[in-house]
DOKEGU-262557 format. One record per atom (N, C-alpha, C): residue number from 1; residue in one letter; chain; z, y negated, x negated. Coordinates in steps of 0.001 Angstrom, whole numbers. Example, Ala and Ser with C-alpha at 12.3 -4.5 7.8 and 13.67 -1.06 7.14 Angstrom:
<nodes>
node k = 1, r = a, c = A, w = 7800, v = 5690, u = -13190
node k = 1, r = a, c = A, w = 7800, v = 4500, u = -12300
node k = 1, r = a, c = A, w = 7800, v = 3300, u = -13200
node k = 2, r = s, c = A, w = 7080, v = 2250, u = -12850
node k = 2, r = s, c = A, w = 7140, v = 1060, u = -13670
node k = 2, r = s, c = A, w = 7870, v = -30, u = -12900
</nodes>
This chain:
<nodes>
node k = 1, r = x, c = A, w = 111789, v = 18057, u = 66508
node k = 1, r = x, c = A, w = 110640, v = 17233, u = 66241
node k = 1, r = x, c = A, w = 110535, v = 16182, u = 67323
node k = 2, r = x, c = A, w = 110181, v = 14976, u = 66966
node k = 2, r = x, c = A, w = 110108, v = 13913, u = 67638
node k = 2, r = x, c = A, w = 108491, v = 14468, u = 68595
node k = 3, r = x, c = A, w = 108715, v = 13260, u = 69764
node k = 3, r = x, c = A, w = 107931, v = 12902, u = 70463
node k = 3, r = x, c = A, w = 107029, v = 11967, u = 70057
node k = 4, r = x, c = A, w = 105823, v = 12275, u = 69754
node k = 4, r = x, c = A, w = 105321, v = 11172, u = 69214
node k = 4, r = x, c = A, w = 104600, v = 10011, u = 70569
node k = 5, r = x, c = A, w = 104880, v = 8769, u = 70427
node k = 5, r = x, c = A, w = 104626, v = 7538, u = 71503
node k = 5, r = x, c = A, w = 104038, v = 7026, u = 70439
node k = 6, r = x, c = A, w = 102369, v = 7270, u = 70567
node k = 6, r = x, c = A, w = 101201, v = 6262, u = 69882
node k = 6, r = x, c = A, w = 100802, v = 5795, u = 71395
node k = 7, r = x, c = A, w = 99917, v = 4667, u = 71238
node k = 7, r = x, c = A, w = 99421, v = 3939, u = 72151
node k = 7, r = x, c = A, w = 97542, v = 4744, u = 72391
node k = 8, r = x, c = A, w = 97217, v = 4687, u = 72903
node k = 8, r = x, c = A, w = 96321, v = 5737, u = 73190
node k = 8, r = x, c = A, w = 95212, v = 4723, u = 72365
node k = 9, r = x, c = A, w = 94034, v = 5559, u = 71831
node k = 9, r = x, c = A, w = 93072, v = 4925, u = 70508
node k = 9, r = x, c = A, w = 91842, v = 4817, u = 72117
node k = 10, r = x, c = A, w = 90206, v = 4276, u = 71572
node k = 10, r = x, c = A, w = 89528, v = 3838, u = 71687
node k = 10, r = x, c = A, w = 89101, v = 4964, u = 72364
node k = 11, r = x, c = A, w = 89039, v = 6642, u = 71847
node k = 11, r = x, c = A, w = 88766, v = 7685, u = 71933
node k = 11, r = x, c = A, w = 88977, v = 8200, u = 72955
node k = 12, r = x, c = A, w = 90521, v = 8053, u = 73123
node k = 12, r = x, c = A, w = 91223, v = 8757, u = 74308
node k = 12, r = x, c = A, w = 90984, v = 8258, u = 76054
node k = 13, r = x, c = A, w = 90872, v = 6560, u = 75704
node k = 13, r = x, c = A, w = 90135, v = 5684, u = 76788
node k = 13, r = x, c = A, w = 88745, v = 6424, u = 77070
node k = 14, r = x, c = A, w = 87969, v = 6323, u = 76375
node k = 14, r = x, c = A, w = 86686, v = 6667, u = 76522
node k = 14, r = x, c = A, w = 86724, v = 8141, u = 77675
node k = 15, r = x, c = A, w = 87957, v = 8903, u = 77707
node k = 15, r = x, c = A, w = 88226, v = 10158, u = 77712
node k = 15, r = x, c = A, w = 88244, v = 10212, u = 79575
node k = 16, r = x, c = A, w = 88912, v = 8839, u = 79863
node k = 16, r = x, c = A, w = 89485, v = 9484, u = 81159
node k = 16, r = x, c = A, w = 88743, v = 9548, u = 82085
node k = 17, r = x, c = A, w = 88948, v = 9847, u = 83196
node k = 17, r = x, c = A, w = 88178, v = 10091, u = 84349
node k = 17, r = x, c = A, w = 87970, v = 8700, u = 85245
node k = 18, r = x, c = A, w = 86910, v = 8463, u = 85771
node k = 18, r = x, c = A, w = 86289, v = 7640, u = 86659
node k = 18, r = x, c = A, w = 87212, v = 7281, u = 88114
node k = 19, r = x, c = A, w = 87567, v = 8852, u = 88365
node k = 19, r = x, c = A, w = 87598, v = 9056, u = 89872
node k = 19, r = x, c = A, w = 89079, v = 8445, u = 90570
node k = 20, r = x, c = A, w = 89719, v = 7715, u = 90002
node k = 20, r = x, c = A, w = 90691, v = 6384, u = 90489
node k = 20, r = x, c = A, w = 89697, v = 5531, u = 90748
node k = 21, r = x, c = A, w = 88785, v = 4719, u = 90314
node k = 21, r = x, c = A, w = 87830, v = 3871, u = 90660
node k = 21, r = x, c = A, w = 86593, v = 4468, u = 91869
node k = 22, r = x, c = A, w = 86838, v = 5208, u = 91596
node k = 22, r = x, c = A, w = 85737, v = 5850, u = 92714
node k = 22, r = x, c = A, w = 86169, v = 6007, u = 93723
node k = 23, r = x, c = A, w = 87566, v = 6400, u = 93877
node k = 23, r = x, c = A, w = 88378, v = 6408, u = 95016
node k = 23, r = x, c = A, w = 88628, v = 5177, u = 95675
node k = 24, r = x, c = A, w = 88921, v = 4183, u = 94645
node k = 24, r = x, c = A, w = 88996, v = 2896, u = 95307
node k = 24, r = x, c = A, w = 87776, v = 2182, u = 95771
node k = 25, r = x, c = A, w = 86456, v = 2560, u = 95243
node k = 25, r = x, c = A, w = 85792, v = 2279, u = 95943
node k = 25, r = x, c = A, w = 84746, v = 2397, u = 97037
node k = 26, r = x, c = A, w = 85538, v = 3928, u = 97626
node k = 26, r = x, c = A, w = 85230, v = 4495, u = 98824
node k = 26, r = x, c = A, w = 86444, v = 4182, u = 99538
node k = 27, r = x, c = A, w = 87300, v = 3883, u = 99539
node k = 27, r = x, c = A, w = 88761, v = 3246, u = 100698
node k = 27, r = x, c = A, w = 88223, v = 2483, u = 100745
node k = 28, r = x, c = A, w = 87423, v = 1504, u = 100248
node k = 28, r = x, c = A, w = 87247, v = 125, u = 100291
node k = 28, r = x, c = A, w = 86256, v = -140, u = 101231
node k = 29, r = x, c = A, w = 85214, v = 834, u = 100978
node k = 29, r = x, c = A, w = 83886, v = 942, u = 101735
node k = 29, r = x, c = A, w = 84006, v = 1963, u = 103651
node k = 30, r = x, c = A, w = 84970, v = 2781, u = 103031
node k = 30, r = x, c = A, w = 85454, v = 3206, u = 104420
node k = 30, r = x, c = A, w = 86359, v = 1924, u = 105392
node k = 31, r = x, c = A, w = 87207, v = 1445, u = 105055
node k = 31, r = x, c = A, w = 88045, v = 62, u = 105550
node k = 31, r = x, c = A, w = 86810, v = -832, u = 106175
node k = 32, r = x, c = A, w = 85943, v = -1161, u = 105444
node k = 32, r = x, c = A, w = 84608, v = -2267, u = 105599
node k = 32, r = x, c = A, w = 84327, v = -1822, u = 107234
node k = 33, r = x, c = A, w = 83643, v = -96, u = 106693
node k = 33, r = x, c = A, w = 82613, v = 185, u = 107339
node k = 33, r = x, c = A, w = 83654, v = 160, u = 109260
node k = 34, r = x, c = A, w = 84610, v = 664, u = 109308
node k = 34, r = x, c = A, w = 85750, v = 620, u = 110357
node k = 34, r = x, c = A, w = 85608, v = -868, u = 111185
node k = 35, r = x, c = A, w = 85966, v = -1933, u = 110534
node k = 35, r = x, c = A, w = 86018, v = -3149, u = 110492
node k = 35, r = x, c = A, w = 84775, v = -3825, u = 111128
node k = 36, r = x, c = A, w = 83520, v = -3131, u = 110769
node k = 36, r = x, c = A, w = 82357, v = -3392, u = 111495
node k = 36, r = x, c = A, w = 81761, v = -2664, u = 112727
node k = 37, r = x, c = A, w = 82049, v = -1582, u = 112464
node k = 37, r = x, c = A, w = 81892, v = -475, u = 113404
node k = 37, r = x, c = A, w = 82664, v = -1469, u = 114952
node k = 38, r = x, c = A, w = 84014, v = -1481, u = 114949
node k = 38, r = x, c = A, w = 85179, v = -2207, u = 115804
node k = 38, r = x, c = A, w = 83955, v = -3454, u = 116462
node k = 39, r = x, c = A, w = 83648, v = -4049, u = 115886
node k = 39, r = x, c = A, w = 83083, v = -5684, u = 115948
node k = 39, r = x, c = A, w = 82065, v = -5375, u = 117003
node k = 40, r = x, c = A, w = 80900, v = -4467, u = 115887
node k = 40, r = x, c = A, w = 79617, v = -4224, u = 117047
node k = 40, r = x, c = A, w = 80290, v = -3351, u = 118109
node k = 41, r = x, c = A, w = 81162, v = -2702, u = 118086
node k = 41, r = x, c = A, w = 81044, v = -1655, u = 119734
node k = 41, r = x, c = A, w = 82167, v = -3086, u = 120615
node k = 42, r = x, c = A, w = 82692, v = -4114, u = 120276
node k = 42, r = x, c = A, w = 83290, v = -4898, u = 121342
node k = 42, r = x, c = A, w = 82099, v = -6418, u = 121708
node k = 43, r = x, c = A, w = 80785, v = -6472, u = 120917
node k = 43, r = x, c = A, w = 79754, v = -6890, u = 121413
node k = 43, r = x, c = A, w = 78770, v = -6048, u = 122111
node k = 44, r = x, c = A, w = 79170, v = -5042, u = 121919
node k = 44, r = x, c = A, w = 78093, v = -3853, u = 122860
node k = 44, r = x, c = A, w = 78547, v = -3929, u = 123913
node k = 45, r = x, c = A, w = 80319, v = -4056, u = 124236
node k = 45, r = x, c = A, w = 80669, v = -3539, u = 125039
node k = 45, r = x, c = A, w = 80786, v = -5209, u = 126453
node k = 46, r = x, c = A, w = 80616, v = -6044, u = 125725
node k = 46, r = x, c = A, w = 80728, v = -7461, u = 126314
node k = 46, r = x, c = A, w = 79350, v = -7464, u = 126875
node k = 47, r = x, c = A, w = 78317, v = -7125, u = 126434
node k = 47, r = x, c = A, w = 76797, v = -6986, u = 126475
node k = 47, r = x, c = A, w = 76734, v = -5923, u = 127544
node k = 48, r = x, c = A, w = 77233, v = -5041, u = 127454
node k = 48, r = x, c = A, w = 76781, v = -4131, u = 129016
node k = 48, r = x, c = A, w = 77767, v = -4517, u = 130535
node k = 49, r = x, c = A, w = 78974, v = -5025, u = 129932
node k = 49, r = x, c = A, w = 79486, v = -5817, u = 130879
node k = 49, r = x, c = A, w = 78699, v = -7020, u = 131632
node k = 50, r = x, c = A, w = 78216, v = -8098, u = 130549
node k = 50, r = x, c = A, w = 77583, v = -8964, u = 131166
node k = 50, r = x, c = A, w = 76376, v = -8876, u = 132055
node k = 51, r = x, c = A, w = 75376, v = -7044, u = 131949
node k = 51, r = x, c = A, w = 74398, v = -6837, u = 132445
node k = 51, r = x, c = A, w = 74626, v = -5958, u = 133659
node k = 52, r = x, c = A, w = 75796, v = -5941, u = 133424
node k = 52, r = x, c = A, w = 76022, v = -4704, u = 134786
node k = 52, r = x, c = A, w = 76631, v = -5584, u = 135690
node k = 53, r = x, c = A, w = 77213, v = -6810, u = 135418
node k = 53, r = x, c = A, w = 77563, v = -8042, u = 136310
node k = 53, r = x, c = A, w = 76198, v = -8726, u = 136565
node k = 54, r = x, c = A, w = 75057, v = -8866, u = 136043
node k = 54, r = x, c = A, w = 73974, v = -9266, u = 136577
node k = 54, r = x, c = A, w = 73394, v = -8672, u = 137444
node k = 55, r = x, c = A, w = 73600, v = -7164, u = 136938
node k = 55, r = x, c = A, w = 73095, v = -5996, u = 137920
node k = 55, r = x, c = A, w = 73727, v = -5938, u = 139886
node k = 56, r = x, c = A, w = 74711, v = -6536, u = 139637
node k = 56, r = x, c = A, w = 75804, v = -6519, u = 140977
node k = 56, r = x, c = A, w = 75302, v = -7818, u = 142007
node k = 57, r = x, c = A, w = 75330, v = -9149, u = 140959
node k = 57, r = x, c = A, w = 74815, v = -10184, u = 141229
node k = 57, r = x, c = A, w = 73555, v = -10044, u = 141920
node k = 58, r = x, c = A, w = 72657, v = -8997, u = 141491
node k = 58, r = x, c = A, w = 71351, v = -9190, u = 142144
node k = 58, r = x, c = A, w = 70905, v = -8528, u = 143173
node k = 59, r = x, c = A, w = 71745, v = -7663, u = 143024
node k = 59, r = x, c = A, w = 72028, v = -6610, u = 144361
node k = 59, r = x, c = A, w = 72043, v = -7501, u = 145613
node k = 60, r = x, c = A, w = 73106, v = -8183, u = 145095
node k = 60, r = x, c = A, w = 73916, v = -9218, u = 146460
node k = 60, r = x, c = A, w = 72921, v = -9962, u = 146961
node k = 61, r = x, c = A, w = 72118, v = -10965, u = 145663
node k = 61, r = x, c = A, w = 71216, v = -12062, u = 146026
node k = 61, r = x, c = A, w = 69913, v = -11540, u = 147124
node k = 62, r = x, c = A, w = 69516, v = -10340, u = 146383
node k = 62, r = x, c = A, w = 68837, v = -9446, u = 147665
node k = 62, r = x, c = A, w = 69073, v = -9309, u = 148844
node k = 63, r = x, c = A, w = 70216, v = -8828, u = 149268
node k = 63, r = x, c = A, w = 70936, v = -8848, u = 150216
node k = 63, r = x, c = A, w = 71088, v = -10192, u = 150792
node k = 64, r = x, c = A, w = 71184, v = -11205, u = 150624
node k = 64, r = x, c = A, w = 71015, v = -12483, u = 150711
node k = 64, r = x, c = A, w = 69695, v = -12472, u = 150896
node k = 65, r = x, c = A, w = 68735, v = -12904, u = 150309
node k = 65, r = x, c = A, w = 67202, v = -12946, u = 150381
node k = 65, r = x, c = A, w = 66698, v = -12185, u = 151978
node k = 66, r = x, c = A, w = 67462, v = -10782, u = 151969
node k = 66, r = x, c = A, w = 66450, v = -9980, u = 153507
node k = 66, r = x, c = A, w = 67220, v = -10765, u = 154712
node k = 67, r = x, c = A, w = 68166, v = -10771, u = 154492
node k = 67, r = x, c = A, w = 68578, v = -12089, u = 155738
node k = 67, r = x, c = A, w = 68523, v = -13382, u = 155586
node k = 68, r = x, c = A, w = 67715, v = -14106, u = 154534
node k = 68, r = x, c = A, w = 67573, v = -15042, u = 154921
node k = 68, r = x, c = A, w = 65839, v = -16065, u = 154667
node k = 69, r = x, c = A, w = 65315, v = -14816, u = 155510
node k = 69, r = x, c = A, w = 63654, v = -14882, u = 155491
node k = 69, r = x, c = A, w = 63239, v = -14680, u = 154201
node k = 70, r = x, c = A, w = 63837, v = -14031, u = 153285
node k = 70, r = x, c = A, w = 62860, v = -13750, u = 152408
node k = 70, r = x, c = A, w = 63241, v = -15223, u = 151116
node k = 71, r = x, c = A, w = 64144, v = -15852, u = 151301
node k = 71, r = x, c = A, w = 64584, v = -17518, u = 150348
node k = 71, r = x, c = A, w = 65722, v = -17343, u = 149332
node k = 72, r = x, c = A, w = 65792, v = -17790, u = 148557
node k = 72, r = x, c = A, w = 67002, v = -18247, u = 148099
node k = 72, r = x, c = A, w = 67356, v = -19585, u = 147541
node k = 73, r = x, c = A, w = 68470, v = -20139, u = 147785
node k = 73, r = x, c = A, w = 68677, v = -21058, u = 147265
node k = 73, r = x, c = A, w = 67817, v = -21662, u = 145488
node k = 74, r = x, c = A, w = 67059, v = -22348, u = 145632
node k = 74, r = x, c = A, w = 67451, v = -22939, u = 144418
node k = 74, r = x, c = A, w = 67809, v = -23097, u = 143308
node k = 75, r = x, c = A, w = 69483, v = -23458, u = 143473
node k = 75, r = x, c = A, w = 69720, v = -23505, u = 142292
node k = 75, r = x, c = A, w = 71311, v = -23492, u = 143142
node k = 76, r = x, c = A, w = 72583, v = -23252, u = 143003
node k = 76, r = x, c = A, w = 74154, v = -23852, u = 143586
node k = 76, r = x, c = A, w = 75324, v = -22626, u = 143101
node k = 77, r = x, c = A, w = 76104, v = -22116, u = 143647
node k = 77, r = x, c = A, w = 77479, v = -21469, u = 143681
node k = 77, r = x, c = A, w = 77109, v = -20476, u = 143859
node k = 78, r = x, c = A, w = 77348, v = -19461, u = 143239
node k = 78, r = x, c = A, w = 76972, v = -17820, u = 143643
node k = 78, r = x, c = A, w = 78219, v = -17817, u = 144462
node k = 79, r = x, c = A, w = 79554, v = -17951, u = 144587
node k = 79, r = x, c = A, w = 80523, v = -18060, u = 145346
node k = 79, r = x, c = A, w = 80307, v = -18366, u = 146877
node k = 80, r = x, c = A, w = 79865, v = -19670, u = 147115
node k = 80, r = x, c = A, w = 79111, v = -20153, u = 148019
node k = 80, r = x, c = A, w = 78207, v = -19286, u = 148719
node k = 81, r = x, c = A, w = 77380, v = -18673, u = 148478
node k = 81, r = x, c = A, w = 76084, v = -18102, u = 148573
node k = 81, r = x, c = A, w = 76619, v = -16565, u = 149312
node k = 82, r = x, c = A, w = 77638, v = -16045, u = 148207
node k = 82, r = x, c = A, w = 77504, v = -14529, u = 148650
node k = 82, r = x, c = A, w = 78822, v = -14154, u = 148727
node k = 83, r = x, c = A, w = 79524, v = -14948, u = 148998
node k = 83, r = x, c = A, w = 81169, v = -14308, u = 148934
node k = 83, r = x, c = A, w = 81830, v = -14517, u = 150495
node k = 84, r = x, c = A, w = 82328, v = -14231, u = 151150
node k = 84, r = x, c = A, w = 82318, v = -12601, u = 151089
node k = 84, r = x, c = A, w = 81553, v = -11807, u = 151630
node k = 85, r = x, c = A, w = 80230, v = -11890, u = 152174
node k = 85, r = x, c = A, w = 79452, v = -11084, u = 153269
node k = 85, r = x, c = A, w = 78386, v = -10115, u = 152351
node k = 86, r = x, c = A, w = 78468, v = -10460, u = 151258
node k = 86, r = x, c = A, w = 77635, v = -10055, u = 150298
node k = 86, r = x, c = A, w = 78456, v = -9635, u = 149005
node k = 87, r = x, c = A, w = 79598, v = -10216, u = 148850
node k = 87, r = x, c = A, w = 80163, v = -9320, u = 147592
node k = 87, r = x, c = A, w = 81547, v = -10005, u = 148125
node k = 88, r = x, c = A, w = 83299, v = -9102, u = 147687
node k = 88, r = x, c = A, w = 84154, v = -9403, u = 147560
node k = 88, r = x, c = A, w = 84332, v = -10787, u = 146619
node k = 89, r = x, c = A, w = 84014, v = -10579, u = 145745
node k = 89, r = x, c = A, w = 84331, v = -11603, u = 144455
node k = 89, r = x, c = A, w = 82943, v = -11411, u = 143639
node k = 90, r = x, c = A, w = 82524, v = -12870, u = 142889
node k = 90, r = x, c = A, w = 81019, v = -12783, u = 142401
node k = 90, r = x, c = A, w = 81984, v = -13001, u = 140699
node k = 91, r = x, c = A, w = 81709, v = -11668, u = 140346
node k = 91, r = x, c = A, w = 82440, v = -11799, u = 138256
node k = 91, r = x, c = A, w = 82331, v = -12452, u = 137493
node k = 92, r = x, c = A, w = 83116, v = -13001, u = 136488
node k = 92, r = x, c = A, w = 83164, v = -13956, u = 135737
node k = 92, r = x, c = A, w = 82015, v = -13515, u = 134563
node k = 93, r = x, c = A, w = 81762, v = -14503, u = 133754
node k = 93, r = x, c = A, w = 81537, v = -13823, u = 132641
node k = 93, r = x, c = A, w = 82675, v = -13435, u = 131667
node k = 94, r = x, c = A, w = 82484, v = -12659, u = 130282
node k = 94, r = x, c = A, w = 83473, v = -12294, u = 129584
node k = 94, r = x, c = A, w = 84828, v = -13244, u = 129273
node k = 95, r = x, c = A, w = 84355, v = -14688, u = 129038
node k = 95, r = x, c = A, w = 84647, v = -15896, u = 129201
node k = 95, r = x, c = A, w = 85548, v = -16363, u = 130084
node k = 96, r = x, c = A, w = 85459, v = -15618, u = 131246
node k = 96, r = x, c = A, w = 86231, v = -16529, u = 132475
node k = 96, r = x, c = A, w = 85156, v = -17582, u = 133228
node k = 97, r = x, c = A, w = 83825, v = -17588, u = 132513
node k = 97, r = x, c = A, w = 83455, v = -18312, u = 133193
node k = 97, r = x, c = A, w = 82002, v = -18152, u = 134415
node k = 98, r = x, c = A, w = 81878, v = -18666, u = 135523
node k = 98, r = x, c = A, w = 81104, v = -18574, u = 136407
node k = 98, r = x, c = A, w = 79600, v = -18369, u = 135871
node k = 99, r = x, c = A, w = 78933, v = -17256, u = 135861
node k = 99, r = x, c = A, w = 77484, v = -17546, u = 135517
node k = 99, r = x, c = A, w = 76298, v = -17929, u = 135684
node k = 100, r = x, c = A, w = 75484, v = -18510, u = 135348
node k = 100, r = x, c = A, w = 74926, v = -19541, u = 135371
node k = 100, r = x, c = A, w = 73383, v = -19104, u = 136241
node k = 101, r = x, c = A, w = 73544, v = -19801, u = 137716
node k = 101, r = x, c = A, w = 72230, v = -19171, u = 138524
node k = 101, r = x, c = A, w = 70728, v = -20481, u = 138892
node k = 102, r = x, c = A, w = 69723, v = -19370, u = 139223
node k = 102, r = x, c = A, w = 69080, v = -21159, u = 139124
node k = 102, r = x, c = A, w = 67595, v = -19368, u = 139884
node k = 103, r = x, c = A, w = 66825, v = -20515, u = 140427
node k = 103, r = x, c = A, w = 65839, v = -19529, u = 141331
node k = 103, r = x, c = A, w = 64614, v = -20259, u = 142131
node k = 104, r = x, c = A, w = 63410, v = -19597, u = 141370
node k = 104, r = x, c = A, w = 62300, v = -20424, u = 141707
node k = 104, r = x, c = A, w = 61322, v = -19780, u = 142220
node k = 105, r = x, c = A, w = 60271, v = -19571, u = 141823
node k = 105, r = x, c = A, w = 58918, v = -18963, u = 142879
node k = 105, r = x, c = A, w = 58603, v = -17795, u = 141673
node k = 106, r = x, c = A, w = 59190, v = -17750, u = 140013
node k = 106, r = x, c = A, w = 59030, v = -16576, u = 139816
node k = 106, r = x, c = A, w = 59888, v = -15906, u = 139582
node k = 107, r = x, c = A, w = 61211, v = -16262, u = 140117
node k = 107, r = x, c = A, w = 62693, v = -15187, u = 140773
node k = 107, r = x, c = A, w = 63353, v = -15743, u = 140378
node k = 108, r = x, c = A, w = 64549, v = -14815, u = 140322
node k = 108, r = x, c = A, w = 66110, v = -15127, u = 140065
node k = 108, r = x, c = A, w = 66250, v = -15170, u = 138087
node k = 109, r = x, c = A, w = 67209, v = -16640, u = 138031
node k = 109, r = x, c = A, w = 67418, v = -16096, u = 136348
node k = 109, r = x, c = A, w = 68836, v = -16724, u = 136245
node k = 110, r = x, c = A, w = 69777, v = -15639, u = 135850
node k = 110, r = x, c = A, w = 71128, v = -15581, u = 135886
node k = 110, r = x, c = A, w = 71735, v = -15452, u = 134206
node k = 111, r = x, c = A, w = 72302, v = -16690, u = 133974
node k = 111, r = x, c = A, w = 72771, v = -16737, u = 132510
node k = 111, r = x, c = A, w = 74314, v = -16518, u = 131898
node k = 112, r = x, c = A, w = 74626, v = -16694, u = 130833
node k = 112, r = x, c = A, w = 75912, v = -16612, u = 130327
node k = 112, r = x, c = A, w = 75149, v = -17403, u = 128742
node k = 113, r = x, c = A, w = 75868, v = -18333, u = 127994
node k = 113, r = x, c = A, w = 75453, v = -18948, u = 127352
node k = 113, r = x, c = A, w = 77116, v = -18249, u = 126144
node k = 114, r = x, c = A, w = 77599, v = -17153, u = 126288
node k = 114, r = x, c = A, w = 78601, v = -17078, u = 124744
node k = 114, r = x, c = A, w = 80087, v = -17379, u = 125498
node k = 115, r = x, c = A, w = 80266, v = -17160, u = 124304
node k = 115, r = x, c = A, w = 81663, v = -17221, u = 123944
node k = 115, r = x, c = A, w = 82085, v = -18833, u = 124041
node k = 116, r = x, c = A, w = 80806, v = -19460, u = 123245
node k = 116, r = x, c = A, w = 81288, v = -21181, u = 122896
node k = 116, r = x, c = A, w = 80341, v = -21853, u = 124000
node k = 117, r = x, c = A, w = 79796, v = -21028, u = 125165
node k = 117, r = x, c = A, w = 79089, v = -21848, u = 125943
node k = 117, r = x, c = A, w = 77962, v = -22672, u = 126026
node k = 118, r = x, c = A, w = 77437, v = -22467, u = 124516
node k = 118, r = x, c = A, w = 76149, v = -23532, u = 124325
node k = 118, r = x, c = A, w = 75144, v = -22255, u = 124107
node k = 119, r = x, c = A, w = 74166, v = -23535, u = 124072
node k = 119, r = x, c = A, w = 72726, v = -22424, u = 123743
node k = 119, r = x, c = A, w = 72732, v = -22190, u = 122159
node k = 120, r = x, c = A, w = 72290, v = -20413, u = 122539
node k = 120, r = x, c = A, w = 71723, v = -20098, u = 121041
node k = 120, r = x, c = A, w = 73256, v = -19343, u = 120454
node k = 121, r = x, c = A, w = 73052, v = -19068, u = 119326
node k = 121, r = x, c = A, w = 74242, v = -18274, u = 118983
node k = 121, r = x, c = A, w = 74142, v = -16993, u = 118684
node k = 122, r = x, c = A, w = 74717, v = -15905, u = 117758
node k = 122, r = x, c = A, w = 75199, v = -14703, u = 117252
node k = 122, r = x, c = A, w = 76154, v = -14114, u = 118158
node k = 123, r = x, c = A, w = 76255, v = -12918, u = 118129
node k = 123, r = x, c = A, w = 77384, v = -12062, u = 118545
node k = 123, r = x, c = A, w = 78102, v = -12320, u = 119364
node k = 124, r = x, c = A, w = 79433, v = -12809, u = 119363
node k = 124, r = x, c = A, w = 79983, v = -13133, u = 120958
node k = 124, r = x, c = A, w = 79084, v = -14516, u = 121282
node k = 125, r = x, c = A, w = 78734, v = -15145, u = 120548
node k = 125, r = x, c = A, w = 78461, v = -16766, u = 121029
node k = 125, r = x, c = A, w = 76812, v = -16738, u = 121375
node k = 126, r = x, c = A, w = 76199, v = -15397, u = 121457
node k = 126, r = x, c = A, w = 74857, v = -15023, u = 122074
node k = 126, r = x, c = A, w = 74555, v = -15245, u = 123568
node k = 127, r = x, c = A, w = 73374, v = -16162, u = 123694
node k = 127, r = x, c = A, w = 73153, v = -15883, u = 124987
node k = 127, r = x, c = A, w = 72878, v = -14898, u = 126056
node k = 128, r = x, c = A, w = 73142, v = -14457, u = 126956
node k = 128, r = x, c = A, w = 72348, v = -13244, u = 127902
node k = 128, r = x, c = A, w = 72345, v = -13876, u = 129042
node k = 129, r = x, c = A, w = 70924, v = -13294, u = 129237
node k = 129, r = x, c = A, w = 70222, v = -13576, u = 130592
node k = 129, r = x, c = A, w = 69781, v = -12202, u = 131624
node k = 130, r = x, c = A, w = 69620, v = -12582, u = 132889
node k = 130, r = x, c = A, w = 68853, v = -11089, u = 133462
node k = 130, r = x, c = A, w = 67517, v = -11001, u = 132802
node k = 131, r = x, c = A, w = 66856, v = -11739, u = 132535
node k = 131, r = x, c = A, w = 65290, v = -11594, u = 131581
node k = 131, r = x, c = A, w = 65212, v = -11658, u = 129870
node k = 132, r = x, c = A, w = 66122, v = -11087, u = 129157
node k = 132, r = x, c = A, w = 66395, v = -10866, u = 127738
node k = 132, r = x, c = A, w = 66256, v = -9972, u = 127630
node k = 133, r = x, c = A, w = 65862, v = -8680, u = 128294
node k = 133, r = x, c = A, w = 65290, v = -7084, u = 127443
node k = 133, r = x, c = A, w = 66863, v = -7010, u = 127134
node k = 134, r = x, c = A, w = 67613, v = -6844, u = 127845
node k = 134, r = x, c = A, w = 68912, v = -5953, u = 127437
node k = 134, r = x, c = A, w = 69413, v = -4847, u = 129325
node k = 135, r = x, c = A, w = 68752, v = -5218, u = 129916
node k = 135, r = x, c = A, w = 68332, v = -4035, u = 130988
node k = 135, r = x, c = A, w = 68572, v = -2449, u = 130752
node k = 136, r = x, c = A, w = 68303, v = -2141, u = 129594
node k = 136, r = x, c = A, w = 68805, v = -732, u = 128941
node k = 136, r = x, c = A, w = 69982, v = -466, u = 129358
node k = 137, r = x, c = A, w = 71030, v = -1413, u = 128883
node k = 137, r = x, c = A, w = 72483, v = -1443, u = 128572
node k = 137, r = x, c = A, w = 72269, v = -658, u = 129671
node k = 138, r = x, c = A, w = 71940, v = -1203, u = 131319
node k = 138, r = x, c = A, w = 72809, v = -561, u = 132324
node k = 138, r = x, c = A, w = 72044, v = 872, u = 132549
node k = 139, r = x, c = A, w = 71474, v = 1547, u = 131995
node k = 139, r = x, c = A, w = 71270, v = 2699, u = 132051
node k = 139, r = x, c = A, w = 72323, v = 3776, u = 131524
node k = 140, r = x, c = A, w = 73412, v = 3530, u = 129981
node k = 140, r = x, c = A, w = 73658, v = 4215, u = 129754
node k = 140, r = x, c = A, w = 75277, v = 4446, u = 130513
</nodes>
């Protein structure tokens, strides 16, 4: 007796199981969720860097400040200011680049303006400051 090769009816479709599609669309949603997960923990991790380099920075400027009556510069070079009697090397930002100091009668405010260096911005291209409520970071 032959093999019978009909093409499967309306019936038999109706018949099959879901769970190829369901599968594909949990790989899909697992892949996503990976992909984001990665993103936020290397802005978390740029973000407690940048505050624990503020944290070092201010240490120093202190240290600076009790020897020098209680003042600080202004506004100039953290390099200038505290290297080396006060810190080996004053840290870049994530960037490579020098962060941004400035100091008046209601304290110190030490910036990083991103990834792209301007104001304002998302995720890497976010600003942080020592006065942005991200102070937590260096707790954990």
């Amino acid at each position: 007796m032959a093999a019978s090769s009909h093409a499967p009816d309306a019936s038999e479709k109706s018949r099959r199981s879901p769970l190829p599609w369901v599968a594909v669309v949990f790989a899909v949603g697992l892949v996503l969720a990976v992909v984001l997960t990665a993103f936020h923990r290397r802005d978390n991790e740029q973000a407690h860097r940048i505050h624990a380099d503020f944290s070092v920075i201010l240490d120093a400027l202190e240290r600076y400040r009790g020897e020098h009556q209680g003042r600080l510069p202004e506004e100039g070079d953290l390099d200038e200011m505290l290297v080396p009697k006060y810190l080996p090397i004053v840290p870049l930002d994530p960037w490579g680049r020098p962060y941004q100091y400035a100091s008046n009668s209601q304290g110190v405010f030490l910036a990083t303006f991103g990834r792209e260096n301007g104001r304002g911005g998302v995720d890497e291209d976010q600003d942080h400051t020592n006065h942005d409520g991200h102070q937590e970071l260096l707790r954990r």
